[in-house]
N, C-alpha and C positions, 0 to 999 in steps of 0.2 A: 865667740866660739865657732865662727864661721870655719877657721883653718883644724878643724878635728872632724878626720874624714868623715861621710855621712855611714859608710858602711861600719863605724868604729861606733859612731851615736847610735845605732839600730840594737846594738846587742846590749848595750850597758841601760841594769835598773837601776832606778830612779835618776833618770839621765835630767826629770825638769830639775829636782831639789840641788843636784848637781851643781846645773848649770846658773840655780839661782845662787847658790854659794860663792860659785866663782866670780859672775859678775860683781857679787856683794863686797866681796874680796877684793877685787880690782876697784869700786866704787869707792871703799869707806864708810863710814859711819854716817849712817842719814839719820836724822832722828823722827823720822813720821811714821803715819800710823802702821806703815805696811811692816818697816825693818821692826819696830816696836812687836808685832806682832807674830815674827819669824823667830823672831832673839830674843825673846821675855826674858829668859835665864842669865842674858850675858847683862841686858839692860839692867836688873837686876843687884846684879853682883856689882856693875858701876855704880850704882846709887849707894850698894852697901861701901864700897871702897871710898866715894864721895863722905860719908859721915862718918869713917875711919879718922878721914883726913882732917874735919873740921874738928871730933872729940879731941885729935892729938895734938893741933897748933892752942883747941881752948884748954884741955889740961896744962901746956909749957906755959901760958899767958897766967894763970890761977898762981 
């Protein structure tokens, strides 16, 4: 975020949660404790879409 002027950073709120999004965005998916910890909802919703996946390959097997 170096190249976004400083005088543009001074007026914008919640410029940290911001710039942690962005990084996090540009980074990808970590899975420790801190991303775990920002993104409970999104972690989440992966675990639920995780045992979507496994009920619907063992229902076809059944």
């Amino acid at each position: 975020m170096d190249k976004v002027p400083g005088e543009w950073v001074e007026k914008v709120e919640l410029k940290d949660e911001i710039f942690q999004i962005a990084d996090d965005l540009l980074t990808g998916y970590r899975g420790n404790r801190d991303w775990w910890d920002r993104y409970r909802v999104i972690n989440r919703l992966l675990e639920i879409k995780r045992a979507y996946r496994f009920l619907n390959l063992l229902g076809r097997s059944l």
